[in-house]
N, C-alpha and C positions, 0 to 999 in steps of 0.2 A: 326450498328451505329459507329464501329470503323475506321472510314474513314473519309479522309482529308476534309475540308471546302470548297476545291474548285470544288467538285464534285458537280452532280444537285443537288439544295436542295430536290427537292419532291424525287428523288431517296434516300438521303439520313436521309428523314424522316421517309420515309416506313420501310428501312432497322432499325432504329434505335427503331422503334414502334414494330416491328417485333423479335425484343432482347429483347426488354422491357417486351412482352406478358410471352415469355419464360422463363425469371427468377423471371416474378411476379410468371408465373407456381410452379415451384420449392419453392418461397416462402413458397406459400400455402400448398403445400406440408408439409410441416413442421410446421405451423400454430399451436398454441398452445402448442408447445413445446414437438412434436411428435416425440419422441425417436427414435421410430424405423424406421419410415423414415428418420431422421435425417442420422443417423448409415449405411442404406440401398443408401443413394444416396451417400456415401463416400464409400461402400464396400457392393458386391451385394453377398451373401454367395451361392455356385456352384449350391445347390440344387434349388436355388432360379432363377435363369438365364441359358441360352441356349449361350447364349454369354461364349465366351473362353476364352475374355481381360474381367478384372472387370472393370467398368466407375465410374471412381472418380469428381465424379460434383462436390464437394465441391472445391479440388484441380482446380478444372478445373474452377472455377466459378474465385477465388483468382489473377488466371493467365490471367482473359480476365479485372481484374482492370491494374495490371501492363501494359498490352496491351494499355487501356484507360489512362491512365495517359499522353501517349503518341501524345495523339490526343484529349484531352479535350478539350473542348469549349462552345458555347452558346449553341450549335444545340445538343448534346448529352448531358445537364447536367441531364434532366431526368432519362438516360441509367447509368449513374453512381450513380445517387441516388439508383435506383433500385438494382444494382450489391451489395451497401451495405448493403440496408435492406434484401435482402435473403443470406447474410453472417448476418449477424446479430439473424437471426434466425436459421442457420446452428447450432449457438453459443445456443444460448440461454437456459437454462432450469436447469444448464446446462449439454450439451453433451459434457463428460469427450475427449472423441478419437475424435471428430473434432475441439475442442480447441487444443487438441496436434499438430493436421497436421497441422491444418493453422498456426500455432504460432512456429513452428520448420521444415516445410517442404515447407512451399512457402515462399512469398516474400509479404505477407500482411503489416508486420511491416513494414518494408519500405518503401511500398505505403504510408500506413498511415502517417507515418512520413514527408510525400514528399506532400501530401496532404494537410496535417497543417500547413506546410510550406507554400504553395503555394498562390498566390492571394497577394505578399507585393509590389509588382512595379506596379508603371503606364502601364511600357510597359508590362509586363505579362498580365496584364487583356487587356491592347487593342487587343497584339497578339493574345489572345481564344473568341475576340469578346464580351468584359464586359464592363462596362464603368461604372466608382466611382460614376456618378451622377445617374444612372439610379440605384432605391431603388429595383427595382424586378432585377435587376442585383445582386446585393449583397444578397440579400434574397435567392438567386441560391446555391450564394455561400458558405452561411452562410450556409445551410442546408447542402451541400456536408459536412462540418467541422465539423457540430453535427452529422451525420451520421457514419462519418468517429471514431468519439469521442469515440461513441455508441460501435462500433466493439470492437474498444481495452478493453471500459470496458467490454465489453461480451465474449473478449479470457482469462478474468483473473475471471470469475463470479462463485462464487462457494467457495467450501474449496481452502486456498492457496498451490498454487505449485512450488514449487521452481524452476523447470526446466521452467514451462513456465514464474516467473516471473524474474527467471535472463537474456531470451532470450528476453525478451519485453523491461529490463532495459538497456543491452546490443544495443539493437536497436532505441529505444524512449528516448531522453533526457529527464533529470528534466525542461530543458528551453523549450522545444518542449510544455509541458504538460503544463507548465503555461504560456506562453503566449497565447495557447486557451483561456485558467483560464480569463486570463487579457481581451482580447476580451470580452468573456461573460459576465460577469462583467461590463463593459464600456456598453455595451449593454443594460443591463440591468438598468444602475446607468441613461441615456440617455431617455429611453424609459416612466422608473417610478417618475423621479425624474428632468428631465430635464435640467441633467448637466454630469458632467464628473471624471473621479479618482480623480482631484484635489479639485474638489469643496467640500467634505464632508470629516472632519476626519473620521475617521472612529466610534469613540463612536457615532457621530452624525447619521453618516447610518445608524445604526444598533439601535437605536431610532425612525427613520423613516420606518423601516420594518412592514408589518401587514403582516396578513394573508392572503389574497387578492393578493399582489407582489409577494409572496414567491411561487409563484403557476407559471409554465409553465417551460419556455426553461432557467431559471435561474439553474434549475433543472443537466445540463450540466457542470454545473460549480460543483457541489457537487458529483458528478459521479469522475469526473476529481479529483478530491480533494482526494476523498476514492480511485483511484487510488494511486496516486502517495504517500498517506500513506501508501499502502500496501505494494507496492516497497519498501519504504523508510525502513519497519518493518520487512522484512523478506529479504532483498537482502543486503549484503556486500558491504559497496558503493567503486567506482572505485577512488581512492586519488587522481589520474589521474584529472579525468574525475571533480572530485570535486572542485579541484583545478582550471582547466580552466574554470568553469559555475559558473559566476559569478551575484547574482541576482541582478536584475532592482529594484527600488523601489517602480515602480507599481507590478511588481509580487510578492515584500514583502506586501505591500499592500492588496493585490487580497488574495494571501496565507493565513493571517492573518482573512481574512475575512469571509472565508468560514471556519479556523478555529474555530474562534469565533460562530459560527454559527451551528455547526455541534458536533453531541456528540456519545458515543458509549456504547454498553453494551457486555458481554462475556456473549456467548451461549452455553452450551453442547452439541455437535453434533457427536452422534458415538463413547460418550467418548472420543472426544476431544476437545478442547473448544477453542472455535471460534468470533475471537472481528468482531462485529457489526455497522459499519458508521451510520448512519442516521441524515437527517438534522431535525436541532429544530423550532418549528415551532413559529415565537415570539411571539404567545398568551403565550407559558410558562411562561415568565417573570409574569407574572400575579397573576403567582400564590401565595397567600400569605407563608410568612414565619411561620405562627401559623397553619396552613396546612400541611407543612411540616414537621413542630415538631411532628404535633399532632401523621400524619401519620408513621415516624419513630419510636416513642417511645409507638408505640401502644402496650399493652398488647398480641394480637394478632398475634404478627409476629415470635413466637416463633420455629418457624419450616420451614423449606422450601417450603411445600404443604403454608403453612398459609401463607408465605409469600405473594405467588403466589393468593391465595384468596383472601387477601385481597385487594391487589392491583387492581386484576380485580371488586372488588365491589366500591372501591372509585373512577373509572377511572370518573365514571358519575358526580359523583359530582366534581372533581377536574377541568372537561371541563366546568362543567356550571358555576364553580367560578371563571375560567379562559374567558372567555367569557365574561361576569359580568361584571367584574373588565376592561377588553379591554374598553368596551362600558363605561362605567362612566368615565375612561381615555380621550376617544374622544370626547366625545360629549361635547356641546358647551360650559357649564360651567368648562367645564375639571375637576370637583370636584372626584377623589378619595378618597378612603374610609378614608387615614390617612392625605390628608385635610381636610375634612369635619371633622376629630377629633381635630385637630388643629383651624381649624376654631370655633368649638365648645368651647376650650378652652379660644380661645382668648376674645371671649364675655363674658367669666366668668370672665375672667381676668379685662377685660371695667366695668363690673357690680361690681366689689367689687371696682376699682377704682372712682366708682361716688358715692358709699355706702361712702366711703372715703371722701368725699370730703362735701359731705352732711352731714357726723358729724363732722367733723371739723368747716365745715366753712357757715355752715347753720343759718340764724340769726333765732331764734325761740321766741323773744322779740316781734315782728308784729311791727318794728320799721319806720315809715312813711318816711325814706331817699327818694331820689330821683331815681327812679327806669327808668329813662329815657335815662341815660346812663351805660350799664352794664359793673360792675369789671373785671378785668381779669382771676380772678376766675369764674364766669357767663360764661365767655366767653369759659373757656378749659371744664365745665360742658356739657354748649352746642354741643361746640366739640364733646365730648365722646358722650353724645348720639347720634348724627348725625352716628359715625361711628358703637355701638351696633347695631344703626338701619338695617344701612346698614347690618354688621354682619347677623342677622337674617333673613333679605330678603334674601342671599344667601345660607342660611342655609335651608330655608324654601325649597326654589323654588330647591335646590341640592334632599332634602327631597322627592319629587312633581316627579325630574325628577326618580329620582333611582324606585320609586313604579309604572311609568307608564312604 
């Protein structure tokens, strides 16, 4: 598959279907995070092989992208897809010694970086045969980019390591990584919401979030994010390098947003303790503050095991109060729990105000006036009831929907 366009195509289909078999081979190979083959296709140990050379697939797989970088185009984006997903799973699990070779010993980071780069001119996509209007064109290409994404967070996945995250900072900019960020993002704000970075402050997106959105290839963009914090937390920044990369205001934007979005917790692992990315999923918001208290100042939490138990016994109720709360949020009266107290208030409020007004200014004489034009007083009585009324129909029917 790594041959020029102007060869046959059906020759160079075959050839490129014919790569393709072989590195999905190797994928599988490694499927489920199969150490030892992992280990074995990067260094075959003597007793294990007849062979004299060891065969380094891994290295060797690394070096037919740099190859491919060369000659990318319409007719081989398949062949390149597949080259990442069986690095990707070289990585994965992770194996400690093929994160070091590929990330210190070939020339992946720089692919990768040349990769993310790649696809911003008109003439670059005409030259590999893409066209901006054709949507399965850019779906091609988009997918190379998330792939490509995938790799680098899979050469840092695991406990952090210095040597490999100064050589990835070293090689990957901070603007390389956010403007993926920016893309995905746009992507995402386009596809759910049917606009663009400009259109939504950002308190406002992030009001607009369900759990439903938060689900798929957004997912890209928060990978990318727990990168480039980990860089940012353990790598010495280059003054240099700080000084000339200077941010856009869509990647303060983008940044800020999977900040806002993303939380962490510190884990012991190996006795050592290890911070944790993860994105928040916005049913949390939901969750009440009197929940929270409760849960905090539990009697219960006196110990670390207790901690730990209690946690796991309230998780059930805290999803189904977070849930709950979502749905009475949505749904078409939009009534949550602290309007509906507010609401409740304010009729109380109407009710002493017509108690009010009915001793003051109630004639209780049975005085035969002309009752055919009503006082102004009559009239804000009226009023108030009209709107208690209404009050309670909304109270009612909020009532009505929360129990069905």
């Amino acid at each position: 598959g790594l041959h020029h366009s102007d060869q046959d195509p059906l020759e160079v289909r075959d050839v490129n279907e014919f790569i393709r078999r072989g590195l999905r081979f190797l994928q599988l190979l490694c499927e489920g995070h199969n150490f030892g083959l992992q280990n074995f296709l990067r260094s075959q140990p003597k007793e294990a092989s007849s062979a004299k050379k060891v065969v380094d697939l891994v290295s060797y797989t690394a070096s037919l992208v740099n190859q491919y970088l060369k000659v990318l185009n319409i007719q081989n984006t398949e062949v390149g897809s597949q080259m990442l997903e069986t690095i990707i799973e070289y990585l994965q699990g992770p194996c400690p010694d093929n994160q070091e070779t590929l990330c210190l010993h070939t020339n992946i980071l720089d692919n990768c970086k040349d990769l993310l780069g790649s696809f911003k001119s008109k003439s670059d996509l005409k030259s590999r045969g893409f066209s901006r209007r054709n949507v399965e064109d850019l779906d091609l290409i988009d997918n190379l980019k998330r792939l490509t994404a995938k790799v680098l967070v899979s050469l840092i996945e695991g406990p952090p390591r210095l040597n490999l995250l100064n050589e990835l900072a070293r090689s990957i900019t901070a603007g390389s990584i956010k403007d993926r960020m920016v893309e995905v993002l746009q992507d995402f704000i386009k596809t759910n919401f049917k606009g663009n970075l400009k259109s939504y402050k950002l308190s406002t997106l992030n009001n607009l979030l369900t759990k439903e959105v938060m689900e798929g290839e957004i997912f890209e963009g928060f990978d990318l994010y727990v990168l480039q914090r980990t860089i940012e937390e353990n790598v010495v920044p280059d003054k240099k390098k700080v000084e000339e990369t200077k941010q856009s205001p869509n990647q303060d934007y983008t940044f800020d947003f999977f900040s806002s979005n993303t939380a962490s917790i510190e884990v012991l692992v190996n006795e050592k303790i290890e911070r944790v990315y993860f994105p928040v999923n916005p049913v949390c918001q939901y969750l009440s503050d009197i929940s929270k208290y409760r849960f905090l100042h539990s009697e219960l939490r006196n110990s670390p095991h207790a901690k730990i138990e209690s946690l796991i016994e309230s998780v059930p109720e805290f999803i189904n109060e977070m849930y709950y709360n979502e749905e009475l949020t949505n749904s078409r009266l939009l009534i949550t729990p602290q309007k509906y107290v507010m609401i409740h208030y304010a009729t109380l409020v109407v009710s002493f105000v017509i108690n009010g007004i009915m001793l003051v200014h109630w004639d209780m004489s049975g005085s035969d006036e002309d009752i055919t034009k009503p006082t102004d007083i009559e009239k804000l009585f009226n009023a108030l009831g009209y709107i208690q009324l209404f009050l309670f129909i909304i109270l009612l029917l909020s009532w009505f929907t929360s129990k069905a």
